[in-house]
N, C-alpha and C positions, 0 to 999 in steps of 0.2 A: 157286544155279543151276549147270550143269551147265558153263559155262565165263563166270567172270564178268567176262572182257574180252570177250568177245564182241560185243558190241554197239559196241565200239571197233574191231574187227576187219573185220569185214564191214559192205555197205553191203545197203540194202534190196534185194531182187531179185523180179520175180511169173516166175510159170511161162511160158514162151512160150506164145503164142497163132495160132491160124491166119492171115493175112492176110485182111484186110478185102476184096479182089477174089477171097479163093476163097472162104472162109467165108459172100459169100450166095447162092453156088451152093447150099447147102442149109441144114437146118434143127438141124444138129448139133449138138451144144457144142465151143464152140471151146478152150477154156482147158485149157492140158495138165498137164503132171504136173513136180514138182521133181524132178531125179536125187536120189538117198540122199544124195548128198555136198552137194548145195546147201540142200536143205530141213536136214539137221542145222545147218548154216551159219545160215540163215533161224531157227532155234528159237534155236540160240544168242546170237540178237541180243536175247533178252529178258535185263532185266537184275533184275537182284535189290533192287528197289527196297524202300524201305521202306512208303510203300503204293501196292500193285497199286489203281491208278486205274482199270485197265482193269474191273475186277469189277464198282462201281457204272457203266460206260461203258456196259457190259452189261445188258439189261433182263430176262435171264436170271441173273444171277449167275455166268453161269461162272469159273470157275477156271482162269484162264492162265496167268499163271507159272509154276504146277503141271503143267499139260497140255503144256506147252513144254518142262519139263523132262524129263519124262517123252521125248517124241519125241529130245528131241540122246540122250538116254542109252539111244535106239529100245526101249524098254519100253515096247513098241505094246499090252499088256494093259492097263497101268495106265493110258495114254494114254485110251484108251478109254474104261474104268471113270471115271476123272475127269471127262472132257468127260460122259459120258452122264450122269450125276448131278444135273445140269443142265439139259441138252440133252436132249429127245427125238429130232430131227428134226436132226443137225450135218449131214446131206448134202444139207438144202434151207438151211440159214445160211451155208452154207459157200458157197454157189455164189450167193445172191440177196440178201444183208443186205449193207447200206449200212457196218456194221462200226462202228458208236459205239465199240466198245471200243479201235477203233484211234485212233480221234478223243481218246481219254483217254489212252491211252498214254503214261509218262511220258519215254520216249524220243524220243517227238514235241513234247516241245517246243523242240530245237532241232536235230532228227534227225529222217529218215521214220521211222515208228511200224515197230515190229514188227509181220509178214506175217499177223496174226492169225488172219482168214477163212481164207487159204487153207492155212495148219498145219489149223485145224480139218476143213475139207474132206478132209484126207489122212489125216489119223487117222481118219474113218469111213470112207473107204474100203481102208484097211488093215484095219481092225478087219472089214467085212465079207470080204477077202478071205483074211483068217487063222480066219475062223468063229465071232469072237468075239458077233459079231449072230445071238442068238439068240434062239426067240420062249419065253416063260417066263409060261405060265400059274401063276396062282397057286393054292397049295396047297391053302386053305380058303377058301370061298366064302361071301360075309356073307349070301348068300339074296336080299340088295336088287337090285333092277332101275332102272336107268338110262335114260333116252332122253337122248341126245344129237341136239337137229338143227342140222345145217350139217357139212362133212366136210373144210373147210380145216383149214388148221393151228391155230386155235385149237380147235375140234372133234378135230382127234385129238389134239391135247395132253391133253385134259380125259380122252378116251378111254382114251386111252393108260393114262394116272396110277391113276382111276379104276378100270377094269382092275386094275392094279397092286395096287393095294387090297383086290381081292377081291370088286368087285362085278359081279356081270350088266350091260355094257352094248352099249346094242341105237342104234347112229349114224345116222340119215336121212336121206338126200340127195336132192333132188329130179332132179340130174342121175343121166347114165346111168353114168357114174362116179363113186367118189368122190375127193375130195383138193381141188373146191372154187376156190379160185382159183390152187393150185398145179396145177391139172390142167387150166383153162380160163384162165384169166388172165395167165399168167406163159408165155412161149414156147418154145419147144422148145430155142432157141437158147443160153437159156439156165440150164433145165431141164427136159432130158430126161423125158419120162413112165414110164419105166423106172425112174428115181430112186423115184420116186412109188410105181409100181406093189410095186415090191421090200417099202418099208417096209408098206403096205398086206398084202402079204403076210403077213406078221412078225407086224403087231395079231392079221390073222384067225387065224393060226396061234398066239395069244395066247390068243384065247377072244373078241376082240371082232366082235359080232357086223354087218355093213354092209346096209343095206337102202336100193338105192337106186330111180331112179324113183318115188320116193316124194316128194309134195310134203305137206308136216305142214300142216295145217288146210287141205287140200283131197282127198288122197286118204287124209288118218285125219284124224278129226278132234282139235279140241285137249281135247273131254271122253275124246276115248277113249284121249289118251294121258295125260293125268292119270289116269282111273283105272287103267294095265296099271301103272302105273311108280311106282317109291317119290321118283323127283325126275328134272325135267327141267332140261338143261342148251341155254340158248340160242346157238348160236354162229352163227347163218348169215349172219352178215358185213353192211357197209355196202353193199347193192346198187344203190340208189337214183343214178345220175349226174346230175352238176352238169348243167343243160341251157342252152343259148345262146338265148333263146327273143328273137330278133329277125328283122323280115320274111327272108322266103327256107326257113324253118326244114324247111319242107318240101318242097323240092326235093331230087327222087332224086340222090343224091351224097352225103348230108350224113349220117353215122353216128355213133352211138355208139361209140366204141375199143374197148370190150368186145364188142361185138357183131361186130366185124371181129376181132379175137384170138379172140375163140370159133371162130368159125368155122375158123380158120387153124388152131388146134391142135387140131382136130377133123380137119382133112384130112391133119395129117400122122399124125393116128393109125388111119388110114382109119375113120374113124365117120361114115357118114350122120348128113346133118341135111335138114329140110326145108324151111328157111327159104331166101329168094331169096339167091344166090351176093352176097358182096361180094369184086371186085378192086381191087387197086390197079396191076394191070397196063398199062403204056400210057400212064399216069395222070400230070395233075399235080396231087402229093396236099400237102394242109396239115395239120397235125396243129396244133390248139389246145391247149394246155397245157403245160408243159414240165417235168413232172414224170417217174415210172420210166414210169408207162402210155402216157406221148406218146412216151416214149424206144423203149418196143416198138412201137407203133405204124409209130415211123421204121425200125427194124430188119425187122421183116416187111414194110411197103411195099419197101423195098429185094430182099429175096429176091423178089416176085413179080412186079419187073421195072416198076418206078415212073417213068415218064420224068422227074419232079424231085419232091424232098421238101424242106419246107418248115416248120417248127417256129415256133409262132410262143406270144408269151408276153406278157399284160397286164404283168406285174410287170417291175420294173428290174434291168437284168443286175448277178446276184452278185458280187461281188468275189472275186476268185480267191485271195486269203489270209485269214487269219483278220483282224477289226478289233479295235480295245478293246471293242466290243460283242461280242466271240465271242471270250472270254476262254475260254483252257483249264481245264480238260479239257470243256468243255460240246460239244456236236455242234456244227459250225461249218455255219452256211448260205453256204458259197459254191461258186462256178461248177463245174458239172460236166459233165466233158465223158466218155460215155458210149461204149463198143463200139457202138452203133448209131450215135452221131455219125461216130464214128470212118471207118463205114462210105459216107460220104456224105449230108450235111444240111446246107443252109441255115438259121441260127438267128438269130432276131431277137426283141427285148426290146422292151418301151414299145410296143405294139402294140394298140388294142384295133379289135376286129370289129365293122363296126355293121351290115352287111347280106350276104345268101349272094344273089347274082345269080344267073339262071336264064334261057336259051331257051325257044325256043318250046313247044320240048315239054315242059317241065318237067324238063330236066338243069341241072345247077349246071355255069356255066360261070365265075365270080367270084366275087370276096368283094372287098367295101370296107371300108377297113379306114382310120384315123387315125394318128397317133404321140400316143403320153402322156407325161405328164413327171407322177411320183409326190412332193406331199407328205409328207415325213415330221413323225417326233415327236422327243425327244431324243435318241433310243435308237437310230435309225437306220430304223422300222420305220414301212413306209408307211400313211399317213392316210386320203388321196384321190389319185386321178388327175384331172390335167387337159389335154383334149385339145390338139392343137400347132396353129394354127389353121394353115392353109393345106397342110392335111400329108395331106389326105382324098384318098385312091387308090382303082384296082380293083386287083387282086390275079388273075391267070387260074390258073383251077387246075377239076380235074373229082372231086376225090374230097375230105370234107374229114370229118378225126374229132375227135372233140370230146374231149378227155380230160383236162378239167377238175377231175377229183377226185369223191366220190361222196357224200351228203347225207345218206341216213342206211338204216338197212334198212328192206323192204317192211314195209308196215303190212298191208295188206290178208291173211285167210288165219288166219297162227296168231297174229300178235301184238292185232290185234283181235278174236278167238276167245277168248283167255287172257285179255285185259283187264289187261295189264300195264301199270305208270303209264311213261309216258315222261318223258324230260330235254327242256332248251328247244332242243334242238338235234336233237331226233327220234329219240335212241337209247333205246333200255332202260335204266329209270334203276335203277341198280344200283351202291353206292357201292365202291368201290376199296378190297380189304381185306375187304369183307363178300359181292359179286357176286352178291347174294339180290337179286331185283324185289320187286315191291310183292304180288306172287301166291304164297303157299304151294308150298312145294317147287319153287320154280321160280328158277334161276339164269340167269344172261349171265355171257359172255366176251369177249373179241376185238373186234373192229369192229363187231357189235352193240352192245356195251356201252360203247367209251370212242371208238366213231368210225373213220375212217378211218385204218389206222396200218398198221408196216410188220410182216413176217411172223415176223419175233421178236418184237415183242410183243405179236401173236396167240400163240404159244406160249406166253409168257409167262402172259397172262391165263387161259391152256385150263388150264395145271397152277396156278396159284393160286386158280380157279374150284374144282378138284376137291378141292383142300384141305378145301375150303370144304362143299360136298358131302358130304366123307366126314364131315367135324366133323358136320355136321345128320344125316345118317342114324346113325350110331355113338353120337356124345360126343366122339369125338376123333381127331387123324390120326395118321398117323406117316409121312406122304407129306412128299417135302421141300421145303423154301421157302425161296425166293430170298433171304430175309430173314438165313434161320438163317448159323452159319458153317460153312462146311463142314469134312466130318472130313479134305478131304487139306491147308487150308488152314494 
């Protein structure tokens, strides 16, 4: 590595960030940028281990130590050229992934990990602002034609690659945009649409082609895109949300999280909608779940002027360090506390919901709620809950989002149109390594196919889908895989 006391030298450091009382004055990104002099400092913390943990930490494979050294010895080409080899999308990992590979980091285990995420974040946007992101139609064209529908990042990953390959592909989005749940799901706060917009650019300027307002087995149907196309690729995500379905369910107040973040990252991109406005202005709002989408939830209620936010969580609060059950370098589940926390939230554990109270008119003006205490196993990992008797409350509150996690994708449309077999769990059954369904020329990726997960490993799944892809239409690929080693390794 490029200075191998480093990581003896310097301590961890993140980039400053806007304060919590200005930052939800609007809908910005807050997270700034390293001086040259601290971000070299920050790479040189990586050390020259004998194996980089961080790579399988990664559900990309990337190349870290490499791309690290590349930055201390500011060789922002090769920086680049490393991370992208990997990476499609480092200006959406860089600013939104939970960062496993820091979690693997062998300097984390008795050190904070090396600034992974955010080296990566800066190397794409250097590499954009030296011109090294360019868009690179391929030379010879295999003639084959692609449908990709869904336009997250598992969908442009598979695009992207695909693409790369040398084939015709034609992406589907039923929204008015593409990018999926990095364009409607994920907040402005923190990621900008502009981020989005730019790499979209790039593909089109690629040769891939975006066709959206288009909903696939309703406004084309699924014989008509089986016959235009030599293989379709399924990515359009886990849409399907967990629902609370106990008396009250339908008192005005009581939403879906996505359905209030939609709308939210719609208004700041000035796009009409016409669906009935959701505020949380004024409001005293609850957010069930305690997961990233409860966490936006909390962060937007706070920008639109929340009189209190309130986070509330069945499960038992995490332990704040790793236990012998979250033995290194595995992703550690414990307590996280969040830039939207950050910002103002009430958080409570062992909670569960048994009813949403309602006035006269049919506004939610309550919720009753109990305390739980979670049976475990030996492992640590809860069994049952049992409620705490005498612990049954109301809860006052006027807005409450539900953002318990999401079940599986719509059936209704294309997937019952195709007649794909499904898993016991409702997704596209599609084995890991093969991401063919049960239907002729027909693939899954991403949260369609392995479930609810985080947006690396939608990428993940979009470039090892197209591997896959190009293997059935050709014979064979020479697209790369997370598997292989790499050439800067």
């Amino acid at each position: 590595m490029g200075k191998i006391t480093g990581f003896k030298e310097f301590d961890r450091e993140l980039p400053p960030k806007v304060s919590p009382e200005e930052r939800v004055r609007d809908y910005n990104e807050f997270v700034g940028k390293y001086s040259e002099d601290k971000l070299n400092k920050q790479a040189a913390r990586c050390m020259n281990c004998g194996i980089p943990f961080c790579h399988s930490g990664c559900p990309l494979g990337n190349v870290i130590p490499e791309f690290n050294d590349a930055v201390y010895k500011q060789n922002w080409e090769e920086a680049y050229t490393i991370l992208s080899s990997t990476n499609n999308f480092p200006e959406f990992t860089g600013r939104i992934c939970p960062a496993p590979c820091e979690s693997a980091c062998v300097l984390g285990i008795n050190k904070p990990p090396v600034t992974i995420e955010e080296i990566e974040k800066h190397i794409i946007e250097v590499a954009y602002s030296k011109g090294f992101v360019k868009a690179k139609a391929p030379l010879i064209r295999s003639g084959k034609t692609i449908a990709v529908v869904g336009s997250g990042p598992a969908g442009l990953a598979a695009a992207a690659q695909l693409n790369k390959a040398g084939h015709l592909v034609t992406v589907f989005e039923r929204d008015d945009h593409p990018g999926g749940l990095l364009r409607y799901g994920i907040p402005d706060f923190k990621l900008e649409k502009w981020v989005v917009e730019r790499r979209i650019k790039v593909m089109e300027e690629s040769g891939v082609i975006f066709k959206c307002n288009t909903n696939v087995g309703v406004d084309i149907s699924a014989d008509e895109l089986s016959r235009k196309f030599d293989a379709i690729v399924l990515a359009g995500g886990s849409t399907i949300p967990r629902n609370l379905n106990i008396p009250g369910r339908e008192l005005k107040g009581v939403y879906f999280a996505m359905d209030f973040l939609k709308q939210q990252n719609k208004r700041v991109s000035d796009i009409e909608f016409e669906e009935e406005h959701i505020w949380a202005t004024g409001k005293d709002v609850i957010v069930i779940g305690g997961g990233d989408t409860g966490s936006d939830c909390v962060g937007t209620s706070n920008r639109q002027g929340a009189k209190s936010v309130t986070q509330l969580e069945v499960m038992f609060q995490p332990p704040k360090e790793r236990t012998e059950n979250m033995p290194w370098p595995t992703y550690p589940m414990i307590l996280k506390t969040t830039s939207s926390h950050e910002e103002g939230c009430e958080r409570y554990w062992g909670i569960n919901t048994k009813e949403f109270l309602g006035d006269e008119n049919g506004n939610l003006r309550a919720i009753r709620v109990t305390d739980v205490s979670w049976e475990q196993d030996i492992f640590g990992r809860p069994i049952k809950f049992v409620e705490s008797e005498g612990s049954e409350r109301e809860i006052p509150c006027q807005r409450v989002f539900l953002a318990m996690g999401f079940l599986h994708p719509q059936f209704e449309g294309l997937l019952q149109s195709l007649g794909v077999e499904l898993d016991e769990r409702g997704n596209v059954k599609a084995k890991e390594g093969v991401y063919r369904s049960s239907v002729h020329k027909v693939f899954a990726a991403g949260d369609m196919r392995r479930g609810q997960s985080l947006v690396v490993w939608a990428i993940s799944e979009g470039r090892e889908a197209a591997r896959k892809v190009d293997e059935f239409l050709t014979g064979s690929t020479a697209l790369a895989s997370k598997d292989a080693v790499s050439m800067f390794a």
